[in-house]
Rosetta silent file (secondary structure, phi, psi, omega in degrees, C-alpha in Angstrom):
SEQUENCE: XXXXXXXXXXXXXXXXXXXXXXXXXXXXXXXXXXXXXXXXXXXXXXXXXXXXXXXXXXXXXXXXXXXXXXXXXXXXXXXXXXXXXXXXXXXXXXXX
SCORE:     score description
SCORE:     0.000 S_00000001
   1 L     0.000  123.674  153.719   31.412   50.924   73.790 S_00000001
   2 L   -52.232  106.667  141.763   33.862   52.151   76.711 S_00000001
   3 L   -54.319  133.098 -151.483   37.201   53.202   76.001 S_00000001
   4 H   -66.918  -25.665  155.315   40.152   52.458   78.236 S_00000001
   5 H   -50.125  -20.675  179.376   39.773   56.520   79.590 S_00000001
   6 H   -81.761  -57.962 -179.100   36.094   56.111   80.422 S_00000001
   7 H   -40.154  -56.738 -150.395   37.070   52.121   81.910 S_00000001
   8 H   -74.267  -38.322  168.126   40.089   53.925   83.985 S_00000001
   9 H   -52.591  -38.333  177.051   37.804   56.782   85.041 S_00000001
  10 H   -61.441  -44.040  159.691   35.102   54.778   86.260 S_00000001
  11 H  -117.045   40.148  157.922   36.885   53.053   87.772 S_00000001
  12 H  -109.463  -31.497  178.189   39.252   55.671   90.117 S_00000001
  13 L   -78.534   -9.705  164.555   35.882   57.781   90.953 S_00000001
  14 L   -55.528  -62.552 -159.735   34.543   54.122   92.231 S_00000001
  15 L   -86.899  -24.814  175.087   37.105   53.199   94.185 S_00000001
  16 L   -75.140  -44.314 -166.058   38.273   57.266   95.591 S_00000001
  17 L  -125.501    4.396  164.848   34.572   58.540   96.128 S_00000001
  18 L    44.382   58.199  171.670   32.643   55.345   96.416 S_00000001
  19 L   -85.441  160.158 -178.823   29.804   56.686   95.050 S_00000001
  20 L   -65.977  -28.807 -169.986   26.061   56.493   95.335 S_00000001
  21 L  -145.480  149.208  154.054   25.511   57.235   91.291 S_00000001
  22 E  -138.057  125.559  171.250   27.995   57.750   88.661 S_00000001
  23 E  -135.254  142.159 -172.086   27.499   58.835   85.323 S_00000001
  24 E  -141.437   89.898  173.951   30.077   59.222   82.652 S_00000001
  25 E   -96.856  133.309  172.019   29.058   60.516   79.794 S_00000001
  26 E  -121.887  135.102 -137.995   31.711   60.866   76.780 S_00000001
  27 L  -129.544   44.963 -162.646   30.462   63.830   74.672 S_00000001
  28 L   -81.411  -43.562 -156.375   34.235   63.825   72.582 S_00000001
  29 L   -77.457    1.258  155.424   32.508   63.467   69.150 S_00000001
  30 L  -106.038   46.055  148.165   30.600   67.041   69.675 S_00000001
  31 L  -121.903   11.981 -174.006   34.254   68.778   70.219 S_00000001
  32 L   -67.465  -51.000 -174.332   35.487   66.928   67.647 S_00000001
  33 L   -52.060  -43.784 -142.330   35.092   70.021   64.981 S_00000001
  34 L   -60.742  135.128 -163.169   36.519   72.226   67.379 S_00000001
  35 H   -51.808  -63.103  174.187   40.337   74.233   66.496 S_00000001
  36 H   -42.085  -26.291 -177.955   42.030   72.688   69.425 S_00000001
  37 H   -77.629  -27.497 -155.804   40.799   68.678   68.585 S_00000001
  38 L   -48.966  126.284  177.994   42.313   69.321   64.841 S_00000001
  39 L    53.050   16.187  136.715   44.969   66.103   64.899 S_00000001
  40 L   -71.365  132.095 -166.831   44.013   64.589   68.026 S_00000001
  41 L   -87.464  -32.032  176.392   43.251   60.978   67.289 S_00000001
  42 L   -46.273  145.616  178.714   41.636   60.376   70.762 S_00000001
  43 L  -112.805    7.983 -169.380   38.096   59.590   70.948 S_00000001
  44 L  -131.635   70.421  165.327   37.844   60.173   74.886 S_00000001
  45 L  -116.402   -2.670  145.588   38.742   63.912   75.357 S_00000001
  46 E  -178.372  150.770 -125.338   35.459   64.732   76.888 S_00000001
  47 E  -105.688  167.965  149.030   33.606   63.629   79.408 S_00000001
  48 E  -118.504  118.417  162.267   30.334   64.965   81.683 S_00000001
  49 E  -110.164 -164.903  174.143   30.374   63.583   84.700 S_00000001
  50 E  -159.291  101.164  175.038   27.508   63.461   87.670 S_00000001
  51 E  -124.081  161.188  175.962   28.547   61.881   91.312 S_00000001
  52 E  -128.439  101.238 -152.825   26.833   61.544   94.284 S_00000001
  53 E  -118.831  170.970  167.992   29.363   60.598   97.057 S_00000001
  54 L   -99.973    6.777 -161.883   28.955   61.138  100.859 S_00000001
  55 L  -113.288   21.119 -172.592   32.938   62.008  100.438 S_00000001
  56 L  -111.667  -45.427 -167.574   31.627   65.404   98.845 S_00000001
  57 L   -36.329  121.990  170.705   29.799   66.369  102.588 S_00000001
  58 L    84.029   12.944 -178.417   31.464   69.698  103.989 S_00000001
  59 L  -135.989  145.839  178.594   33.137   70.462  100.736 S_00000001
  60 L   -62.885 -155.456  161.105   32.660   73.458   98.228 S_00000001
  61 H   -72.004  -35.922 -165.086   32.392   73.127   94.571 S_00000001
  62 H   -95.105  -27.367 -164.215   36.173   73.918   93.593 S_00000001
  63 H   -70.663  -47.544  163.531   37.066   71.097   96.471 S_00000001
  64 H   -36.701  -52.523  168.747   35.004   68.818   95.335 S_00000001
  65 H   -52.101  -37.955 -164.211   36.140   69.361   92.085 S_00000001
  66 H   -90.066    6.277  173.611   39.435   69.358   92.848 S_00000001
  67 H   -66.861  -52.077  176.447   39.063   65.926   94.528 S_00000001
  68 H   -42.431  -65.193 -139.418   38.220   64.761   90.848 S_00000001
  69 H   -92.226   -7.607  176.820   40.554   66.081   88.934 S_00000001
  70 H   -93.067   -4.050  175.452   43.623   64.875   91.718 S_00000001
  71 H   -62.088  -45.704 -153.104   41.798   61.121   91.034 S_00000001
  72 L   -82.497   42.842 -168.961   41.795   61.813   87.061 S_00000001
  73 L   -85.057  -41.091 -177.112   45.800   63.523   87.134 S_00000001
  74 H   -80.409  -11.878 -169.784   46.741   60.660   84.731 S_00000001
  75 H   -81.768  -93.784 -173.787   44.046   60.672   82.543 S_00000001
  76 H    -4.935  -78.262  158.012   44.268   64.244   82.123 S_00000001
  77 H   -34.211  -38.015  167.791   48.026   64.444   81.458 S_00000001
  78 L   -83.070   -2.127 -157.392   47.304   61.601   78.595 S_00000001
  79 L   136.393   -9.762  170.791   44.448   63.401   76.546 S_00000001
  80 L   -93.836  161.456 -145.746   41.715   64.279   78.382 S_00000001
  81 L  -139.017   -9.780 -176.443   41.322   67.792   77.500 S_00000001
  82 E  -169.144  149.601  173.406   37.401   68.831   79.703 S_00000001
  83 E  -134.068  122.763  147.786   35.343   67.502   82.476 S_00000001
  84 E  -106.426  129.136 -106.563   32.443   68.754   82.800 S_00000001
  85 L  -131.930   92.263  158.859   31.663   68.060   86.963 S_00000001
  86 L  -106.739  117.198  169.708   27.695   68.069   88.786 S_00000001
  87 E  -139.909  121.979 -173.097   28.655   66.881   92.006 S_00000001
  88 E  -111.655  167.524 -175.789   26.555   66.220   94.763 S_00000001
  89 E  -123.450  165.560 -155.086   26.093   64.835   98.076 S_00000001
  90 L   -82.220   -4.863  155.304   23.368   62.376   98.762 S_00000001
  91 L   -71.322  -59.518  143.935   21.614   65.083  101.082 S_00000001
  92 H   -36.592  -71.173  169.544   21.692   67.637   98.322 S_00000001
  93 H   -17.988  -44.574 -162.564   19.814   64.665   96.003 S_00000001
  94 H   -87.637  -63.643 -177.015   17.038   64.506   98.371 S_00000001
  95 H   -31.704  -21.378 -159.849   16.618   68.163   98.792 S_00000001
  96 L   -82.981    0.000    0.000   16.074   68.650   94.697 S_00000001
């Protein structure tokens, strides 16, 4: 089942980076244990994600990234606490 951070992620990396593939995985319940989660209630603090946008072309790793993380500024700021990011461009797919 999706939770409304995974719904609201999904859909700002749709509509910002149009991508060919998205995956959103959320991997909160193995940080769960963890010092920092201790009395967080949230069940969506973190995610892996994996895009493949043509809006990545010409851009580095931290740009890319930081394209993400200015989509996700509200999520972030409410509870999500890690992203982890593979982001590719649909040239870099084919090459692999």
């Amino acid at each position: 089942m999706s939770g409304p951070i995974y719904l609201s992620m999904e859909k700002k990396l749709t509509e910002g980076l149009k991508p060919e593939k998205l995956e959103i995985v959320n991997e909160s319940h193995l940080h769960a244990h963890h010092a920092p989660m201790k009395g967080v209630t949230s069940k969506e603090t973190h995610f892996r994600v994996y895009v493949v946008s043509d809006q990545f072309e010409g851009k580095n790793l931290m740009q890319r990234h930081r394209m993400i993380y200015s989509l996700l500024n509200d999520e972030l700021a409410e509870g999500l606490h890690a992203l982890a990011l593979k982001t590719k461009t649909p040239k870099e797919v084919q090459v692999e």
